[in-house]
C-alpha atoms as one frame of an Amber mdcrd trajectory, in Angstrom:
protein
   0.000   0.000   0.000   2.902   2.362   0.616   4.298   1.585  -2.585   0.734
   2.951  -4.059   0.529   6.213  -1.569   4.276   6.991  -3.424   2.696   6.317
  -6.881  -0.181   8.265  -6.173   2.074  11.619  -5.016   4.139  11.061  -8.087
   1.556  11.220  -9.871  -0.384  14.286  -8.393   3.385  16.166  -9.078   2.734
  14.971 -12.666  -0.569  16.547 -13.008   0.494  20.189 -11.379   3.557  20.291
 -13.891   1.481  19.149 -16.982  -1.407  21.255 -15.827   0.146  24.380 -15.186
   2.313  24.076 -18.016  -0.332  23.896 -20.181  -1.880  27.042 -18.528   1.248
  28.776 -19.950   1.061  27.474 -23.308  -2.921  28.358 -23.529  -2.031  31.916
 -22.265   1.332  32.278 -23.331   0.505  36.049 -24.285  -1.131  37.098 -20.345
   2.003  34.832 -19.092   4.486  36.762 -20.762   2.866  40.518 -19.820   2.994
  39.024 -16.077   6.833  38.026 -16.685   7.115  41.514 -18.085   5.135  43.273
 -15.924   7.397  41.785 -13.157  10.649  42.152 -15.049   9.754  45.867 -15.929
   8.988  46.494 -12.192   5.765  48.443 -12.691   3.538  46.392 -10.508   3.876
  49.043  -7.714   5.412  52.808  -7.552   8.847  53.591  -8.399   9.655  50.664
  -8.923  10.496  51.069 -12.561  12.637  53.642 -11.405  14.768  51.274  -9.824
  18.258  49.806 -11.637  17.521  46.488 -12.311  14.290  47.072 -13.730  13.871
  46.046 -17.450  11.205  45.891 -20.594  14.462  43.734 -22.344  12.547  41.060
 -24.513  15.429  38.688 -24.067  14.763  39.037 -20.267  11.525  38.845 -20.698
  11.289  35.888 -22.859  14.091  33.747 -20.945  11.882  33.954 -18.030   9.132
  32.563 -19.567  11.080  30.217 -20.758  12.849  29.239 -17.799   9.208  28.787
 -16.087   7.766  26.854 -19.025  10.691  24.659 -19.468  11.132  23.748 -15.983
   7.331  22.980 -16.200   7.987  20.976 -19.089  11.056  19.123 -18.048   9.116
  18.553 -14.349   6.119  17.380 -16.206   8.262  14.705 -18.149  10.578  13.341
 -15.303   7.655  12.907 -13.198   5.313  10.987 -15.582   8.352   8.832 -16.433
   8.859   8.020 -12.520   5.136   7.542 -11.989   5.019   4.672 -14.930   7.917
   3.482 -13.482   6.912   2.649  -9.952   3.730   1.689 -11.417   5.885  -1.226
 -13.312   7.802  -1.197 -10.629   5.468  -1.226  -7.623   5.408  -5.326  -6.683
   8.967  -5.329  -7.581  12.331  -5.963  -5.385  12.846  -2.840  -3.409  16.289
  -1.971  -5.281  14.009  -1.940  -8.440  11.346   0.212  -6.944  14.509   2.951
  -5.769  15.686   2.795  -9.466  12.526   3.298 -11.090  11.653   6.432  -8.760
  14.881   8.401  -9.257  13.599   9.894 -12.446  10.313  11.105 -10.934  12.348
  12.569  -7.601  14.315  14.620 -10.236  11.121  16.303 -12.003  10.303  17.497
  -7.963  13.594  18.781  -7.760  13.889  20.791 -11.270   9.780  21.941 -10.386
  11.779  23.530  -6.788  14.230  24.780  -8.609  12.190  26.710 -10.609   9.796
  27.567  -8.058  12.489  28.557  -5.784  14.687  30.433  -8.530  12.405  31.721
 -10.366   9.683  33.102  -7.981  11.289  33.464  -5.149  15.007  34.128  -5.854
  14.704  36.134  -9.268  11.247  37.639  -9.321  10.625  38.650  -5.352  14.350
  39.108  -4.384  15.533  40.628  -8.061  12.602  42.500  -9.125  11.207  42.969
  -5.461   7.645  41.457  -6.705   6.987  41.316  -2.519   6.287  44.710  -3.016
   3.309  44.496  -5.549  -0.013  44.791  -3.223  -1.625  43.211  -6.475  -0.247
  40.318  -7.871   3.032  40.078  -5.436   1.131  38.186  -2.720  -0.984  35.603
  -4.577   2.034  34.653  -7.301   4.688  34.805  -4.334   2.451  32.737  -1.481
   1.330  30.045  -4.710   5.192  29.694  -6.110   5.858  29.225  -1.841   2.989
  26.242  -1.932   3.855  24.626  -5.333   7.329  24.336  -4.620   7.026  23.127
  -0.825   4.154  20.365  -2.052   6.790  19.176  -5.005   9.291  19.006  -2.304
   7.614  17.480   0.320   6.466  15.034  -2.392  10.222  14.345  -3.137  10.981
  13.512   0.329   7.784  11.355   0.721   8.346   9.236  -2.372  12.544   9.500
  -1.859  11.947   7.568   1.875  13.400   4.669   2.260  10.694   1.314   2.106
  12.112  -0.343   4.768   9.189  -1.879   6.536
């Protein structure tokens, strides 16, 4: 049943990077005026004052990228471990290890960008804390996503020695 619980979270992470990936593929246009909005620093006053703030469409479009890639990579690497622990899930417990690995990558690449991304480049960088509009809800959901992928990692990453 445990084996099942760790399929089951593996698969959830799946779903949340194919989902939201797919969010920024359908709205690729209102995702990149959000990256540029935050990039630009004109979510809240004087802030495209400051020196780091940029409309650069090479900035702009490598953060989209960066999000949408890690999305997409995250999206892969998980799917791949959740069929494999499926295959794998009355196996030896060395096989069961093996086939997660791939899956606990796509939660770590989905934190990276979470953490990176959000957290290090857009709230740190561009100070998005300081929008009262979008700065909160984009901030606190980046915080969420990227503490459920990793808690997921650590779940499915525990040892099955029962």
């Amino acid at each position: 049943m445990y084996r099942l619980v760790k399929v089951g979270l593996m698969a959830t992470a799946a779903w949340w990077a194919i989902s939201s990936g797919l969010y920024n593929v359908t709205h690729w246009t209102e995702s990149l005026s959000y990256v540029e909005a935050v990039t630009s620093m004109t979510l809240f006053e004087g802030g495209a004052d400051s020196w780091q703030a940029t409309s650069s469409p090479f900035i702009v479009w490598a953060g989209l990228l960066f999000i949408f890639g890690g999305k997409v990579a995250a999206a892969i690497m998980c799917s791949m471990g959740t069929w494999r622990m499926w295959k794998a899930r009355a196996a030896d417990r060395d096989t069961f290890v093996e086939a997660r690995q791939i899956g606990l990558a796509g939660c770590g690449v989905a934190v990276i960008m979470l953490f990176a991304g959000f957290i290090g480049i857009a709230e740190n960088f561009f100070d998005l804390w300081r929008s009262a509009d979008i700065g909160g809800s984009v901030l606190g959901g980046a915080y969420r996503y990227g503490g459920v992928m990793a808690l997921i990692g650590i779940l499915v990453g525990a040892t099955d020695d029962y």
